[in-house]
N, C-alpha and C positions, 0 to 999 in steps of 0.2 A: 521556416516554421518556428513557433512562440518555442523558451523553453518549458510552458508548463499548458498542460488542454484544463481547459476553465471548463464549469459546467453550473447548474445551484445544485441546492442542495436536496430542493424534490427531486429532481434529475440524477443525482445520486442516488437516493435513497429506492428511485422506480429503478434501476440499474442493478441493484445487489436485492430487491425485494425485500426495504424496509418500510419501518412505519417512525415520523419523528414525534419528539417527544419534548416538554420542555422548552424550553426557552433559545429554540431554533427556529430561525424563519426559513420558510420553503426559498425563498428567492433568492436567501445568502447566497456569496460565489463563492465555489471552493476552486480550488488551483490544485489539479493533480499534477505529478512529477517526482524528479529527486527530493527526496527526505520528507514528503507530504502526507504520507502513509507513517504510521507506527503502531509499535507493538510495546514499547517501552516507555514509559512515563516519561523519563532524563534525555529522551532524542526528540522529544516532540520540541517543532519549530513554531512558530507564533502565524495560526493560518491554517495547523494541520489537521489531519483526523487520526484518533487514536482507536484503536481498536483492541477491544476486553477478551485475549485469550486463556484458554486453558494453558495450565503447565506449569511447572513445578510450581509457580503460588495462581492461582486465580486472579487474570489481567484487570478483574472487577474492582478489585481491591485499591486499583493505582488511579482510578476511573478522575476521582478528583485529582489526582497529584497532575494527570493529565490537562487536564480541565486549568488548572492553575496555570502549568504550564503553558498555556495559550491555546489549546486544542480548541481549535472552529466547533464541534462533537464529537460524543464518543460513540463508535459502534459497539452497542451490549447485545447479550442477550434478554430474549423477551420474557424469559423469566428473574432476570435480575431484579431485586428490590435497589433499588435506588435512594438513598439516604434524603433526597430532595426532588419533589418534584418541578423544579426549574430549571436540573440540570439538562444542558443541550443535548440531549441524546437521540438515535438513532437504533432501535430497537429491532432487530432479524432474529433469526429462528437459532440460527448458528454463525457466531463471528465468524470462525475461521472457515466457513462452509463462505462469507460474507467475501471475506479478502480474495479466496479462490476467484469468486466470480468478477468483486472487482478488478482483476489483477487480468481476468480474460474480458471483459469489457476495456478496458486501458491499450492492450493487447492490439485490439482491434484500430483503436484510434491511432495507433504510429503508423508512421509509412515506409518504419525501418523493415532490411530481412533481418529473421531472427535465427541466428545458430544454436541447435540445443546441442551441446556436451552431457553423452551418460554414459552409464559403465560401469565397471568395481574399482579400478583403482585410476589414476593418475586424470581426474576428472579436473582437477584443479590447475593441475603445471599444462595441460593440452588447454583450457578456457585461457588460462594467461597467455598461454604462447600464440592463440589462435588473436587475440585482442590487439596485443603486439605488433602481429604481422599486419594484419584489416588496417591498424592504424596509420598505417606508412602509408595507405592508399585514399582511404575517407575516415567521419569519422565514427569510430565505433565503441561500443559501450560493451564491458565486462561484469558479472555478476561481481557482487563484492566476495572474498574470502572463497568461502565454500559452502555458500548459499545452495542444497541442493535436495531442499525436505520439501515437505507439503508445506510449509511456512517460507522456506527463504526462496523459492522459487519464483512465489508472487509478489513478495517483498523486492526482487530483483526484477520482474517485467516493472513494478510499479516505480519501481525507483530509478529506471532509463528516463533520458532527456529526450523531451518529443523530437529535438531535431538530430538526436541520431540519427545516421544513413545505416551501421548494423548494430546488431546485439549480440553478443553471444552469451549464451545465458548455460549455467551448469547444474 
């Protein structure tokens, strides 16, 4: 299996239930996978998509610094004013309503098992040690840190390599 699932970007955009905008063509390819997703202006890879969340500042704000950065488009909301209308954007209801979904679309396309890790404490040293051991045998992919909110959850399905054989995700 490729390390990234290709798709365009209508394709995307009917997948999370957006609408694009701007100076995106529907047929672009996008490459989901490791580090193809973000939430951070300074991690976007050249190819990526960046996605405008809420928190402590408003992801809207970083939307160009994104965009500079090489971001393919950004996922905003559709109430965002947008400083240009050429920038390549991708308009939903709700980003982070946006990545959940993509993150369960993604989800669907691996042909890895997924191990979830929950609980109150030791969620972290039980995903490393579970990662660890999988790996002696095939191979398998770990959430990074302690990816374990409504946001690093899907950031962590999205950021697995299609040809993982597992996941364990915390």
């Amino acid at each position: 299996m490729s390390s990234e699932i290709v798709l365009t970007v209508a394709e995307l955009a009917d997948a999370i239930g957006g609408t694009l905008h701007g100076d995106v063509k529907q047929d672009s390819i996008v490459s989901l996978g490791p580090r193809r997703v973000a939430i951070h202006s300074g991690q976007i890879e050249p190819g990526a998509i960046f996605l405008a969340l809420a928190g402590k500042s408003d992801g809207h704000l970083w939307v160009s610094d994104a965009l500079k950065h090489g971001a393919l488009f950004a996922v905003v909301s559709n109430s965002w004013q947008a400083p240009s209308n050429s920038l390549p954007l991708l308009r939903v209801a709700d980003p982070l309503r946006a990545l959940q979904t993509l993150a369960q679309w993604y989800r669907q396309q691996l042909r890895c098992e997924v191990v979830a890790v929950a609980g109150s404490l030791g969620k972290t040293t039980t995903k490393d040690a579970l990662v660890a051991f999988l790996n002696e045998f095939a191979f398998c992919y770990g959430s990074p840190g302690s990816f374990n909110s409504q946001i690093g959850v899907p950031l962590s399905m999205l950021w697995c390599p299609p040809d993982a054989e597992m996941a364990v995700i915390e």
